[in-house]
N, CA and C atoms of all chains as a GROMACS GRO file, in nm:
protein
  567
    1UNK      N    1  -6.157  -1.593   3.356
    1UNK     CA    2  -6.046  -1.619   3.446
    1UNK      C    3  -5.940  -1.511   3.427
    2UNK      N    4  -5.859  -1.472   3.508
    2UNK     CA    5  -5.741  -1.376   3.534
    2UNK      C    6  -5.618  -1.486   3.574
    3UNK      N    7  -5.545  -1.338   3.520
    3UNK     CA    8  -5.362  -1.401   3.590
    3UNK      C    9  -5.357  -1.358   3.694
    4UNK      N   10  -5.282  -1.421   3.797
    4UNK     CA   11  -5.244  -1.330   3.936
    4UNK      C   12  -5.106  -1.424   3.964
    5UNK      N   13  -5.049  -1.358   4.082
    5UNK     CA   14  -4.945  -1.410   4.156
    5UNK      C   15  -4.959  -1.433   4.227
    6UNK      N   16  -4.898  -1.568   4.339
    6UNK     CA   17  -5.014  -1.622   4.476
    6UNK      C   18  -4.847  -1.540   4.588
    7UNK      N   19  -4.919  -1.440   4.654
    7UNK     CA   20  -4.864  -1.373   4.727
    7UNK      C   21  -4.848  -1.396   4.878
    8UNK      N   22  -4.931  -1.478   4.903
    8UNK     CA   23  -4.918  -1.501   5.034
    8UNK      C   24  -5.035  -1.617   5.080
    9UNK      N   25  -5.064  -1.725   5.230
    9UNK     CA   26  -5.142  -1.716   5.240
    9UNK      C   27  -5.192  -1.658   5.365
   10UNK      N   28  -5.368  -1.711   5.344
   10UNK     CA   29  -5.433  -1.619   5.481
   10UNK      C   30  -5.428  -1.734   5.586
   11UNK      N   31  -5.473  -1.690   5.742
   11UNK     CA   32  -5.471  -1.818   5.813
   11UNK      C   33  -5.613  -1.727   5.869
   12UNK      N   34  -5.745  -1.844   5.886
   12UNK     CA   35  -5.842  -1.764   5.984
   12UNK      C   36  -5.865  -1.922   6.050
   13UNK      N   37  -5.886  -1.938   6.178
   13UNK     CA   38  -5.886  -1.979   6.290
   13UNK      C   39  -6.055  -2.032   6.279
   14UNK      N   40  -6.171  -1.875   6.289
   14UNK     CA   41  -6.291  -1.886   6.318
   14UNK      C   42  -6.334  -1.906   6.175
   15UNK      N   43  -6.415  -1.982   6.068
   15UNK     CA   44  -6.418  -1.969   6.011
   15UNK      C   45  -6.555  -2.027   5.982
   16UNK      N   46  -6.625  -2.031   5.799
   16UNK     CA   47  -6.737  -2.082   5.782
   16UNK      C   48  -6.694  -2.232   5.760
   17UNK      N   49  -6.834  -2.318   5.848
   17UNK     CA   50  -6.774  -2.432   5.863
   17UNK      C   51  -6.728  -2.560   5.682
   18UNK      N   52  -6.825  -2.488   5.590
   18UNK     CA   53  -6.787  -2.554   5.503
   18UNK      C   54  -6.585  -2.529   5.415
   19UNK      N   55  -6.554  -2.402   5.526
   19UNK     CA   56  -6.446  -2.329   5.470
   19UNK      C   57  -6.316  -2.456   5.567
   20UNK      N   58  -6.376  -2.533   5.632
   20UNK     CA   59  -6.258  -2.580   5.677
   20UNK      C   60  -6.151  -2.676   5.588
   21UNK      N   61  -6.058  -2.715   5.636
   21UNK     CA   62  -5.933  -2.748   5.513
   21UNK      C   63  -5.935  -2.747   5.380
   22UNK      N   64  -5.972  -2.594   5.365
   22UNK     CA   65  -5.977  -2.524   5.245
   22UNK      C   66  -5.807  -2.444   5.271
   23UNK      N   67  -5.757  -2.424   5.175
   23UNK     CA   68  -5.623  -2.368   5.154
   23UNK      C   69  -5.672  -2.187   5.130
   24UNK      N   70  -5.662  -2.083   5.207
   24UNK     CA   71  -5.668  -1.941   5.180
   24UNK      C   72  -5.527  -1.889   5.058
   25UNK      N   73  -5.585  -1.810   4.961
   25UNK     CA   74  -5.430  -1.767   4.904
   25UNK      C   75  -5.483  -1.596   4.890
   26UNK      N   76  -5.353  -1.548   4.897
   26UNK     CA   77  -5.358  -1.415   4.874
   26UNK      C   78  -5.302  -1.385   4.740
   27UNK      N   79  -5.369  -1.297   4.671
   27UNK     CA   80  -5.306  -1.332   4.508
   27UNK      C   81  -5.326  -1.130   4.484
   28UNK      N   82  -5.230  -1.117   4.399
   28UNK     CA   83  -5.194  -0.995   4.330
   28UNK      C   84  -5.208  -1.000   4.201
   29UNK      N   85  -5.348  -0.996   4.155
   29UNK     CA   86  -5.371  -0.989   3.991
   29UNK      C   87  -5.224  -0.949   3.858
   30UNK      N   88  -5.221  -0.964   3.814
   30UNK     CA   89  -5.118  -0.945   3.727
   30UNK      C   90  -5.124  -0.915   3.581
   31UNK      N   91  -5.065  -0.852   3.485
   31UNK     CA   92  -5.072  -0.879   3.358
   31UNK      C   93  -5.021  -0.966   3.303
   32UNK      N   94  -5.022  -0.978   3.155
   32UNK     CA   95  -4.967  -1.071   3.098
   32UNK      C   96  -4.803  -1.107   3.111
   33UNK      N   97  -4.741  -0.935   3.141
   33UNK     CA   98  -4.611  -0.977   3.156
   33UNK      C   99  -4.563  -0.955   3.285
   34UNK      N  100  -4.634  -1.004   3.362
   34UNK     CA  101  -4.606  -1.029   3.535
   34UNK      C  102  -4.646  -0.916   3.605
   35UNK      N  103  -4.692  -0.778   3.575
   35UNK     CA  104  -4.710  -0.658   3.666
   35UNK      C  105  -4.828  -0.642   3.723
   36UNK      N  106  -4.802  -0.597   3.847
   36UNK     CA  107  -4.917  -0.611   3.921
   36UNK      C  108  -5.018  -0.558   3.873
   37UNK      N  109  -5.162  -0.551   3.891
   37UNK     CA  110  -5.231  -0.469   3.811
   37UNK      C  111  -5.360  -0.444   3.912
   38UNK      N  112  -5.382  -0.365   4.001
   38UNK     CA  113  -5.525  -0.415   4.059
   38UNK      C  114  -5.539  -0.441   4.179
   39UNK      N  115  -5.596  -0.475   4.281
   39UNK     CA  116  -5.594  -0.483   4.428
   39UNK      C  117  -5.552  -0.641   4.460
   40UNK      N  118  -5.480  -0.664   4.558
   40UNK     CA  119  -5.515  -0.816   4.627
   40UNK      C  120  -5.599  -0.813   4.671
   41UNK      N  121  -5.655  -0.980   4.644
   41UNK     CA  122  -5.744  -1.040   4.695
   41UNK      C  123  -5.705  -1.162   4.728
   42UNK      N  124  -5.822  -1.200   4.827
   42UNK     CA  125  -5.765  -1.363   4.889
   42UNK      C  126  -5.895  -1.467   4.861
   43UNK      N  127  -5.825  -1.577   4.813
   43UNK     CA  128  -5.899  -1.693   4.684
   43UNK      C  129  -5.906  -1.800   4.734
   44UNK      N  130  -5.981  -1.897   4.724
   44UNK     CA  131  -5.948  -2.013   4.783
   44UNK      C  132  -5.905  -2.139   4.678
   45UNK      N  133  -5.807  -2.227   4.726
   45UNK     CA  134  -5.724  -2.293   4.624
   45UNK      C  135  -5.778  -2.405   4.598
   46UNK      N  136  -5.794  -2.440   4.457
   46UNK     CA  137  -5.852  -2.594   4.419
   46UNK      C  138  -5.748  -2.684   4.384
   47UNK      N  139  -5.628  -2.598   4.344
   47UNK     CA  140  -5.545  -2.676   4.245
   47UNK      C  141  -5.362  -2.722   4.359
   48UNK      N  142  -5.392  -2.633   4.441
   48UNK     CA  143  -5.251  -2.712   4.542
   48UNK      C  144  -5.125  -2.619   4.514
   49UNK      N  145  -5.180  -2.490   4.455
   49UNK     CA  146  -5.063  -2.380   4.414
   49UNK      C  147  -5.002  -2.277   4.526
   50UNK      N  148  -4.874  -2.270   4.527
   50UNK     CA  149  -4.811  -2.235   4.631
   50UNK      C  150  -4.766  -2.109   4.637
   51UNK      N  151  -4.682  -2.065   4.725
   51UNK     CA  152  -4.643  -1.896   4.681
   51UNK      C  153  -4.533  -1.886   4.573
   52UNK      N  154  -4.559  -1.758   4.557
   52UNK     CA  155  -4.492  -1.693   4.431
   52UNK      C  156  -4.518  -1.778   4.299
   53UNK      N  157  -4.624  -1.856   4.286
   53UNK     CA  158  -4.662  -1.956   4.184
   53UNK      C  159  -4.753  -1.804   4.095
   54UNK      N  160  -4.736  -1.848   3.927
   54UNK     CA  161  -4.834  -1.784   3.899
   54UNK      C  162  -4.956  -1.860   3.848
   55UNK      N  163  -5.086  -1.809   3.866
   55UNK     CA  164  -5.208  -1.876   3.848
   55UNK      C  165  -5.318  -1.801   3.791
   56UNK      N  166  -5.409  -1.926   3.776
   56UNK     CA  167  -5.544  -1.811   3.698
   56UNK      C  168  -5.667  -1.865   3.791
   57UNK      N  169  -5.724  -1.784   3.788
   57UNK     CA  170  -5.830  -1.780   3.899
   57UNK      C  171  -5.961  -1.716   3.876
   58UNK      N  172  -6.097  -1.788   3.906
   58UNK     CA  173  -6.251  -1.725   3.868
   58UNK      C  174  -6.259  -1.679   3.996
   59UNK      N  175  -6.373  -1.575   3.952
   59UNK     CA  176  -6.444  -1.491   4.008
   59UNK      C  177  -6.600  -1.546   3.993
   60UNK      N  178  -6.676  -1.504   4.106
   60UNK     CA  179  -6.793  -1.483   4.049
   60UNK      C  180  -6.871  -1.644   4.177
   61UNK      N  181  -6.995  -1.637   4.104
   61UNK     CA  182  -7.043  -1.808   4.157
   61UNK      C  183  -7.027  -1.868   4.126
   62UNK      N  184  -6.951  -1.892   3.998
   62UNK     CA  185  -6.865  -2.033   3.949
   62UNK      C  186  -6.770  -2.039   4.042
   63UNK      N  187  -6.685  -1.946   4.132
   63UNK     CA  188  -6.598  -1.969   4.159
   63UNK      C  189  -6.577  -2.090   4.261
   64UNK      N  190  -6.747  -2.139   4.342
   64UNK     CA  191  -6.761  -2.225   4.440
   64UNK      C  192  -6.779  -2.327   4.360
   65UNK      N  193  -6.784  -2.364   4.254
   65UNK     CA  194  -6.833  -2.526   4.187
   65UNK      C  195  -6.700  -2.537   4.181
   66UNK      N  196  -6.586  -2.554   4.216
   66UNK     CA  197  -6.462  -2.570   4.217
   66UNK      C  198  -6.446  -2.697   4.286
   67UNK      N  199  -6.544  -2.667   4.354
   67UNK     CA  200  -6.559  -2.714   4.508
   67UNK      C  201  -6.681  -2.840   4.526
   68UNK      N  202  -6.717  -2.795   4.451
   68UNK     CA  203  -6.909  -2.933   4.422
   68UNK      C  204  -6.929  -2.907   4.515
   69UNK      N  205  -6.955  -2.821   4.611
   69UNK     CA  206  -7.044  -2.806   4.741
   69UNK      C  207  -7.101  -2.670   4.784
   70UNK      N  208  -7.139  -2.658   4.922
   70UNK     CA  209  -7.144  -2.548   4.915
   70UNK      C  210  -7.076  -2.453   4.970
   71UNK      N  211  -6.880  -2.444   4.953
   71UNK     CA  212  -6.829  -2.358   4.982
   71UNK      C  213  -6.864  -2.186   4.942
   72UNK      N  214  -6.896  -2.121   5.048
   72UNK     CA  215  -6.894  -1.985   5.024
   72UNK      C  216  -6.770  -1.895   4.964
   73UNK      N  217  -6.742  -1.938   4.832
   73UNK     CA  218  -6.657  -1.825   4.770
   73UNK      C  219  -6.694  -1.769   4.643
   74UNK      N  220  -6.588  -1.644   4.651
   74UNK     CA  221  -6.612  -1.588   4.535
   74UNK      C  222  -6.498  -1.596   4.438
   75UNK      N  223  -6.399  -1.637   4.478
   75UNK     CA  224  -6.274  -1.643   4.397
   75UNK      C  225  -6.199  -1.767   4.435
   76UNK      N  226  -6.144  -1.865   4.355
   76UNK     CA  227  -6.092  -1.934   4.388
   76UNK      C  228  -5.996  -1.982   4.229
   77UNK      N  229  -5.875  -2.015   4.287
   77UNK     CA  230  -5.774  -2.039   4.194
   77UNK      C  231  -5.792  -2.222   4.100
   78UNK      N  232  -5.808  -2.192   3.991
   78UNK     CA  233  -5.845  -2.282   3.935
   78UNK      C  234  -5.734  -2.391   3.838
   79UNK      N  235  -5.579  -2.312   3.823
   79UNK     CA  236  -5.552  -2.369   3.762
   79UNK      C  237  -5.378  -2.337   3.795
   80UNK      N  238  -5.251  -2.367   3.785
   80UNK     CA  239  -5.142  -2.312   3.791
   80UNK      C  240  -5.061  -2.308   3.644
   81UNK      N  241  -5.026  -2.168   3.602
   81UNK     CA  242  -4.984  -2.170   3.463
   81UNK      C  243  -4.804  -2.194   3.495
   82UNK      N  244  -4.789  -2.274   3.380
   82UNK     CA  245  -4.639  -2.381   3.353
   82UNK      C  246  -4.611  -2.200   3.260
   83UNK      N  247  -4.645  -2.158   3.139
   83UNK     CA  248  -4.618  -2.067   3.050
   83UNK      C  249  -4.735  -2.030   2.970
   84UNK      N  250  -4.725  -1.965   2.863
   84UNK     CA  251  -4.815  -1.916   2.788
   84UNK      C  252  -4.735  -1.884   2.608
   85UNK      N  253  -4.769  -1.980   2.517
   85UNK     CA  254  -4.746  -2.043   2.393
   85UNK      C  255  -4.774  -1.923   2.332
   86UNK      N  256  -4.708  -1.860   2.244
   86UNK     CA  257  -4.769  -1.724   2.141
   86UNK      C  258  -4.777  -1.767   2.028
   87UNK      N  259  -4.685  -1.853   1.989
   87UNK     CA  260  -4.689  -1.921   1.828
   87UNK      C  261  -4.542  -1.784   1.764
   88UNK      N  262  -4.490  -1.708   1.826
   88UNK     CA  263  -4.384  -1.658   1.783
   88UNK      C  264  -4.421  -1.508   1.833
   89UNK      N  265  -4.500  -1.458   1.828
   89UNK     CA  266  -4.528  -1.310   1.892
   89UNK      C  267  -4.528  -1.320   2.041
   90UNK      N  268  -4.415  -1.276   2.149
   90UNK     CA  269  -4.443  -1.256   2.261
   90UNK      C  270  -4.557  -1.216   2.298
   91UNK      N  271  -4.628  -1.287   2.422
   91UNK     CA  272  -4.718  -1.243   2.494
   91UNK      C  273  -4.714  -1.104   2.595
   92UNK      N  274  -4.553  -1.055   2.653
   92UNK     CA  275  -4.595  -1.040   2.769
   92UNK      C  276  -4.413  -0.966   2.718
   93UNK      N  277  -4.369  -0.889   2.809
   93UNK     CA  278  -4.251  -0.828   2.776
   93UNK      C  279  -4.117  -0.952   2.781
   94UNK      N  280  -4.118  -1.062   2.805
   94UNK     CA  281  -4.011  -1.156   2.799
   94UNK      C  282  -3.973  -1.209   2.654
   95UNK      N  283  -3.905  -1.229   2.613
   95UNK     CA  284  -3.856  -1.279   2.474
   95UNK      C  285  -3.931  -1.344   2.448
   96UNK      N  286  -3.943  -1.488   2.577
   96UNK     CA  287  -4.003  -1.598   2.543
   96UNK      C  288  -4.124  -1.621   2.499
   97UNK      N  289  -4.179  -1.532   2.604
   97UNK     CA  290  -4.324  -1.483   2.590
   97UNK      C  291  -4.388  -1.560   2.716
   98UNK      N  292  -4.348  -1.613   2.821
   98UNK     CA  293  -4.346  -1.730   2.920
   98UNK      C  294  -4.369  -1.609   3.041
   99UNK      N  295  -4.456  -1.654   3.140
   99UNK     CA  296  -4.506  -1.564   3.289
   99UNK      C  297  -4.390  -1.591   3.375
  100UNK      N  298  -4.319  -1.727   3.384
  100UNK     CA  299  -4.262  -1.718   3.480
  100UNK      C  300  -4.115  -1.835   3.433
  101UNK      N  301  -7.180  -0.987   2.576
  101UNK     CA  302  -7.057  -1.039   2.531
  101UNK      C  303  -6.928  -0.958   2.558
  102UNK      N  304  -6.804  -0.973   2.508
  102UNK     CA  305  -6.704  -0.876   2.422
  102UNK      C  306  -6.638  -0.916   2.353
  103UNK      N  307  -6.557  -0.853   2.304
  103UNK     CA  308  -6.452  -0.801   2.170
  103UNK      C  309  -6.361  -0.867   2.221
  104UNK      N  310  -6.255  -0.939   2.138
  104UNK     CA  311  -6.138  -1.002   2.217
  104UNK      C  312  -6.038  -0.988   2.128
  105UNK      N  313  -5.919  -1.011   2.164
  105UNK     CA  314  -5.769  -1.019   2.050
  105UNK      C  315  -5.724  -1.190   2.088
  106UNK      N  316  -5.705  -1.283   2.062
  106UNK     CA  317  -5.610  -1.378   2.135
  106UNK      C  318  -5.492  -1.360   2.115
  107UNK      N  319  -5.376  -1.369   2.233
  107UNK     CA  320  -5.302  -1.333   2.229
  107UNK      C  321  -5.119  -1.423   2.247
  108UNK      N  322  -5.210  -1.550   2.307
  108UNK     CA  323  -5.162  -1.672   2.328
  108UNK      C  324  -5.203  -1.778   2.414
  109UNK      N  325  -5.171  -1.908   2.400
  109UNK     CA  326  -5.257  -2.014   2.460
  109UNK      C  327  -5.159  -2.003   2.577
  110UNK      N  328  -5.211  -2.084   2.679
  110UNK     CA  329  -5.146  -2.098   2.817
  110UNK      C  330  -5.153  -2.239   2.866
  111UNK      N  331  -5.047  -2.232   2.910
  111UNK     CA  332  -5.005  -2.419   2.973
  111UNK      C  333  -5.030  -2.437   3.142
  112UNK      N  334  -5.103  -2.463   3.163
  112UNK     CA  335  -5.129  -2.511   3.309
  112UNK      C  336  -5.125  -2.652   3.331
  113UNK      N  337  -5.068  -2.758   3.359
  113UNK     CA  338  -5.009  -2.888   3.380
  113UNK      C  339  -5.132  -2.928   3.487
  114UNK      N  340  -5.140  -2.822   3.603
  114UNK     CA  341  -5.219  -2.846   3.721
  114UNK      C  342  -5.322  -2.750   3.703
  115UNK      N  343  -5.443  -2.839   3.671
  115UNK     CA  344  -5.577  -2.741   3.708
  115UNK      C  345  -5.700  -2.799   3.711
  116UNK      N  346  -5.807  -2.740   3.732
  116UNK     CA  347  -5.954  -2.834   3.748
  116UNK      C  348  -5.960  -2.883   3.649
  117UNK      N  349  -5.994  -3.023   3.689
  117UNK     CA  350  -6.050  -3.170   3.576
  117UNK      C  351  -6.145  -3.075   3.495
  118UNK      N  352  -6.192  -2.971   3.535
  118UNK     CA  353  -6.341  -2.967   3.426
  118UNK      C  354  -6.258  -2.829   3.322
  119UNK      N  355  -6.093  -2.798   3.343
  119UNK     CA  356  -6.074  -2.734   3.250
  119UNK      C  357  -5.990  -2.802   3.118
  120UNK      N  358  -5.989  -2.939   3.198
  120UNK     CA  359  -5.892  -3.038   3.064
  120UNK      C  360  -5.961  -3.080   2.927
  121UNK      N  361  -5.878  -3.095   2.827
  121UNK     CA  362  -5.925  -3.062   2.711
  121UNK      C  363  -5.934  -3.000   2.628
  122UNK      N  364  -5.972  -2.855   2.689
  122UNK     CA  365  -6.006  -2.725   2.646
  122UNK      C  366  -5.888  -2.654   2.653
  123UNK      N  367  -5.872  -2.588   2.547
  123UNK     CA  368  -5.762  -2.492   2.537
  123UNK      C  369  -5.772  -2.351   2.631
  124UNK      N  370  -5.676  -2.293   2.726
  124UNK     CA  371  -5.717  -2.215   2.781
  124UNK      C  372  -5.615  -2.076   2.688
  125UNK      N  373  -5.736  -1.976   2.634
  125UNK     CA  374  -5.671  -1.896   2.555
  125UNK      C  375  -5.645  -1.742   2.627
  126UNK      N  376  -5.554  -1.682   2.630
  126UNK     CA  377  -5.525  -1.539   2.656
  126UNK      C  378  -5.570  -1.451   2.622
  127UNK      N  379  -5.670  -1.344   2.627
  127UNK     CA  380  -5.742  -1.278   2.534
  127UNK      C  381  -5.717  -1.156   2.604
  128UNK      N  382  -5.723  -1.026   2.476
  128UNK     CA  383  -5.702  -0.865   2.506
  128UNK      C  384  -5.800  -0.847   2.477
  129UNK      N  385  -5.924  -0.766   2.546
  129UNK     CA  386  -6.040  -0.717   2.561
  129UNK      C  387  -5.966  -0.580   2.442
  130UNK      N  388  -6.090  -0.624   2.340
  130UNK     CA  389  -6.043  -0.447   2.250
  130UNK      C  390  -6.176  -0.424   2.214
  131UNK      N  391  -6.160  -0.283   2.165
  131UNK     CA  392  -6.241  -0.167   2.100
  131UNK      C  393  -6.319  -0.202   1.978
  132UNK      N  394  -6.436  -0.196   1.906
  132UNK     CA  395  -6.451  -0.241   1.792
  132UNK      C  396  -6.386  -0.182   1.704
  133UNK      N  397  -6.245  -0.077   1.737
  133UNK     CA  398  -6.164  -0.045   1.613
  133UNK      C  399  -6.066  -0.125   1.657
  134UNK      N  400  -6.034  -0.253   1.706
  134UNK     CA  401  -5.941  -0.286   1.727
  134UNK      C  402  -5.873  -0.299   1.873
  135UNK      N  403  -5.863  -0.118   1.906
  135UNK     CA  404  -5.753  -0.081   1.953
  135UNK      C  405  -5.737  -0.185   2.146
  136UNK      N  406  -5.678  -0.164   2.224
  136UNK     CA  407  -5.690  -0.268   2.361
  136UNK      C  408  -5.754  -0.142   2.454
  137UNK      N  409  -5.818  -0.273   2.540
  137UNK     CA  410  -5.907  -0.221   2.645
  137UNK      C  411  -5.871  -0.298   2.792
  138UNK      N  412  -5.831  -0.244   2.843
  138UNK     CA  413  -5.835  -0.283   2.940
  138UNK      C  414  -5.708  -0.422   2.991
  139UNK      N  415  -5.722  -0.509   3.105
  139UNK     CA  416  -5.611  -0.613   3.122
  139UNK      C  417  -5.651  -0.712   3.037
  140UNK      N  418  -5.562  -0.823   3.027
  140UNK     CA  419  -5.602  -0.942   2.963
  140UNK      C  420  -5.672  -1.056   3.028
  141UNK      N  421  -5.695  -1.106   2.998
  141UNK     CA  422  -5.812  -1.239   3.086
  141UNK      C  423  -5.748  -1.355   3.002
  142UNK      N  424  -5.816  -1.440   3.079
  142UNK     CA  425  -5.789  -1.616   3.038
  142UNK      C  426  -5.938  -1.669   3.004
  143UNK      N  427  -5.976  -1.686   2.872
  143UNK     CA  428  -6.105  -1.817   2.871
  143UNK      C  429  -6.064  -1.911   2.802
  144UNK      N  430  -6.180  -2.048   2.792
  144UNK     CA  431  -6.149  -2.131   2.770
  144UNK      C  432  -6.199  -2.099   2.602
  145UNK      N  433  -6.172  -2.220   2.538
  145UNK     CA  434  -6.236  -2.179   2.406
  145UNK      C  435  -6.306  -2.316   2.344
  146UNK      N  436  -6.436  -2.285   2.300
  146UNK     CA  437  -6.512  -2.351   2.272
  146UNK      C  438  -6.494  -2.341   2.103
  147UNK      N  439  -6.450  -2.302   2.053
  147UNK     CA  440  -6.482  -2.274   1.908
  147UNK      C  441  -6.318  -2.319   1.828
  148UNK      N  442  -6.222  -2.349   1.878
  148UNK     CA  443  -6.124  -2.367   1.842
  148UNK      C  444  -6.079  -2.268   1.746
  149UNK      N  445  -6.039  -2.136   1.826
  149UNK     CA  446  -6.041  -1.988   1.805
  149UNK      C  447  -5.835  -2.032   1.811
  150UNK      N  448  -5.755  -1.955   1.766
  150UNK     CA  449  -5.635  -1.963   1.772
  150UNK      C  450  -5.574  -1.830   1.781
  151UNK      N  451  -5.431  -1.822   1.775
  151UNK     CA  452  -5.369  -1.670   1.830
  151UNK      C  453  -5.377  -1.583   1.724
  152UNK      N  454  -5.410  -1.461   1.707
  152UNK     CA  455  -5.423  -1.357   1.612
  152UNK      C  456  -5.594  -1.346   1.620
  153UNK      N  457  -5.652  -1.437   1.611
  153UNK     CA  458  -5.820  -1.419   1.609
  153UNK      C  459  -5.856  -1.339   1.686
  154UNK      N  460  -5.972  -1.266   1.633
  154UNK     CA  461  -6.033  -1.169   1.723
  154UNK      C  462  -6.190  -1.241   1.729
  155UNK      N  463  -6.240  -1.253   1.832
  155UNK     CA  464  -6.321  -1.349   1.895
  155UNK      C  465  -6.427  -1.296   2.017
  156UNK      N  466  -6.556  -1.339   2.000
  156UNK     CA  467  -6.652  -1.278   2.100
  156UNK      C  468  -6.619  -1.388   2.190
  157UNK      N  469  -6.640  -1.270   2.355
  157UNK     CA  470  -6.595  -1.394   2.480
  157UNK      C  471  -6.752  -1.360   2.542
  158UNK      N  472  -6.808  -1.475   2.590
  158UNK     CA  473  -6.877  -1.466   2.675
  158UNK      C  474  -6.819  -1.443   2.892
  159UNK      N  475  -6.888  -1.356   2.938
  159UNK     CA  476  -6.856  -1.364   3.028
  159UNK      C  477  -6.908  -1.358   3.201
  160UNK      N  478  -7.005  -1.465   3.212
  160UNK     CA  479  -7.084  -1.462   3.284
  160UNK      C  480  -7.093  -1.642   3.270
  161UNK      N  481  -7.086  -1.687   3.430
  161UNK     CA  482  -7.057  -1.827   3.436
  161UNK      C  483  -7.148  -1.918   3.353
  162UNK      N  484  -7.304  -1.923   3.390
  162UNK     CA  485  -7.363  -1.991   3.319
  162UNK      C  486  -7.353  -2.018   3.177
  163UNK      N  487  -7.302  -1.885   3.106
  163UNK     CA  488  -7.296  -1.857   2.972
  163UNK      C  489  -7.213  -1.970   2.908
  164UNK      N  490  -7.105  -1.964   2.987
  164UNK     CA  491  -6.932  -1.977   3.016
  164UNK      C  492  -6.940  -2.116   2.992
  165UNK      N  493  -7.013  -2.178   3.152
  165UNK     CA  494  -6.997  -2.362   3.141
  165UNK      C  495  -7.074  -2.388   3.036
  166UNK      N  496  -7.184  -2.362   2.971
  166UNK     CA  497  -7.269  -2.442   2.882
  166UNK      C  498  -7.196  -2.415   2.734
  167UNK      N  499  -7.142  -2.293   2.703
  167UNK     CA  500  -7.082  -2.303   2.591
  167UNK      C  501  -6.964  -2.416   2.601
  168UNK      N  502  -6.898  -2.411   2.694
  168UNK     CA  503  -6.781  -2.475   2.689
  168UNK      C  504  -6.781  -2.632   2.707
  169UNK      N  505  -6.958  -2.698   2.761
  169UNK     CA  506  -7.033  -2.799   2.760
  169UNK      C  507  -6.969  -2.844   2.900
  170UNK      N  508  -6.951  -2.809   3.000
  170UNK     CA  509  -6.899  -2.824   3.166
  170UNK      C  510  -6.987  -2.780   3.209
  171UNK      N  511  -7.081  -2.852   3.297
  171UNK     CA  512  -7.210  -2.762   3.346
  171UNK      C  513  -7.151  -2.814   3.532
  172UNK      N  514  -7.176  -2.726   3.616
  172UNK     CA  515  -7.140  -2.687   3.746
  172UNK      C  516  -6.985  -2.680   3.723
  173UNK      N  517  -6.936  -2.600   3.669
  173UNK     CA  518  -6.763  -2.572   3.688
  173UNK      C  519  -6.709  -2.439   3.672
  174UNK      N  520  -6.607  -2.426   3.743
  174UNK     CA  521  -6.538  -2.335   3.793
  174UNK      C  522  -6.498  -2.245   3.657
  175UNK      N  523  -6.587  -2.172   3.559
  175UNK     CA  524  -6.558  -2.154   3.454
  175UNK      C  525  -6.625  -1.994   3.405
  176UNK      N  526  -6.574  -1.892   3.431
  176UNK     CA  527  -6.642  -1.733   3.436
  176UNK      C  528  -6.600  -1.692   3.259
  177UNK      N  529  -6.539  -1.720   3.143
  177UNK     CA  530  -6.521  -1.673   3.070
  177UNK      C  531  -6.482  -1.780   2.965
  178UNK      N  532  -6.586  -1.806   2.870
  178UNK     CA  533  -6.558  -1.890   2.729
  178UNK      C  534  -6.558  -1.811   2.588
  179UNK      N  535  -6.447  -1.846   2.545
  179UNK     CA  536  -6.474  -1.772   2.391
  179UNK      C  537  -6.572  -1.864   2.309
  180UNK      N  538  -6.693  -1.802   2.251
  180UNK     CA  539  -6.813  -1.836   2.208
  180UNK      C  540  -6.810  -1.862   2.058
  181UNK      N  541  -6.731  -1.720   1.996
  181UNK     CA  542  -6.727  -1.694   1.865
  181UNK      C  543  -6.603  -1.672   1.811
  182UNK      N  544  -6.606  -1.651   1.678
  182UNK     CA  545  -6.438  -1.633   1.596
  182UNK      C  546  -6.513  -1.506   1.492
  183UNK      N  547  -6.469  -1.353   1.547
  183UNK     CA  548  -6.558  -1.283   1.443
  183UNK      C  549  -6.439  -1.249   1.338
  184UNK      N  550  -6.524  -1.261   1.230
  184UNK     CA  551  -6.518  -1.229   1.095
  184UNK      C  552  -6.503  -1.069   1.074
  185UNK      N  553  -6.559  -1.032   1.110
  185UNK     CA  554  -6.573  -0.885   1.067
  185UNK      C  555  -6.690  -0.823   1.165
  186UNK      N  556  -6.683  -0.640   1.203
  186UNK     CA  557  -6.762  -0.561   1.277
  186UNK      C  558  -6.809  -0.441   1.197
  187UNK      N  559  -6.928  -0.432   1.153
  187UNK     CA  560  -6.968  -0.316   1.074
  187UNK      C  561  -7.013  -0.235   1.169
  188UNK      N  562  -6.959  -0.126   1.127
  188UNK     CA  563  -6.993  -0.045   1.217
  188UNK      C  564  -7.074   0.050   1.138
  189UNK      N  565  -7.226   0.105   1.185
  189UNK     CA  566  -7.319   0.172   1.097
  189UNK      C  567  -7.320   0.293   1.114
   0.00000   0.00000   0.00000
């Protein structure tokens, strides 16, 4: 799984029929301490995460068991991160060590 | 496989039922001298691996759900192992 930022979403009209009231997100991979890193891509949402949310998200053919069916994806957002715990060593350039 | 650093655990409140339970850990893909490779990733961890450990990640789904004992789930990267040491010959 990866970090990203949910940047936007997509709207498609014509679509695959198992893709219907599926949520499209557009996400901007990220590092640990929020910078973009990498191309957008657009994911489909399991978890109900909104824009400018940050999230982690599979790739791959796991990315459709999200779904228990047979949605056609390859990426879909699996989880929405609250922060990220270091135990005292920042993660990420913030003091806290926290994404958002 | 690869080489991992953990780097810190992560709190997601909201996420797939099949990732609860499981600690989802932060990991820096590194070099077998250590040094970092590349961005960081998120797996889950099967081995109850903690921050500072350097740890083999599996990363290929099937690998992923059965280590992590979630079979059909949304799951591309489990830490497998907690390495000890890398000889290098």
């Amino acid at each position: 799984m990866m970090l990203a930022k949910v940047i936007g979403n997509v709207v498609a009209s014509a679509k695959n029929a198992e893709l219907l009231g599926q949520k499209l997100l557009l996400l901007q991979p990220v590092t640990r301490d929020g910078t973009p890193s990498g191309r957008p891509l657009v994911a489909i949402d399991a978890v109900g995460a909104g824009v400018h949310e940050t999230v982690y998200w599979c790739r791959g053919r796991e990315a459709s068991l999200a779904f228990g069916s047979n949605v056609p994806a390859d990426a879909s957002v699996v989880g929405i991160v609250d922060g990220i715990t270091t135990h005292g060593a920042p993660a990420g350039g913030r003091k806290t060590g926290r994404t958002r | 496989m690869i080489l991992g650093r953990v780097l810190g655990e992560v709190v997601a409140t909201q996420k797939h039922p099949s990732h609860q339970g499981r600690k989802i850990l932060l990991v820096q893909p590194v070099h077998p001298d250590d040094s970092e490779r590349g961005d960081t990733v998120l797996a889950l961890d099967a081995v109850d691996a903690g921050v500072g450990d350097r740890v083999l990640v599996v990363q290929e789904g099937f690998a992923a759900m059965t280590a992590a004992g979630r079979v059909q789930a949304p799951i591309d990267m489990t830490i497998i192992g907690v390495v000890d040491a890398v000889e290098m010959l």
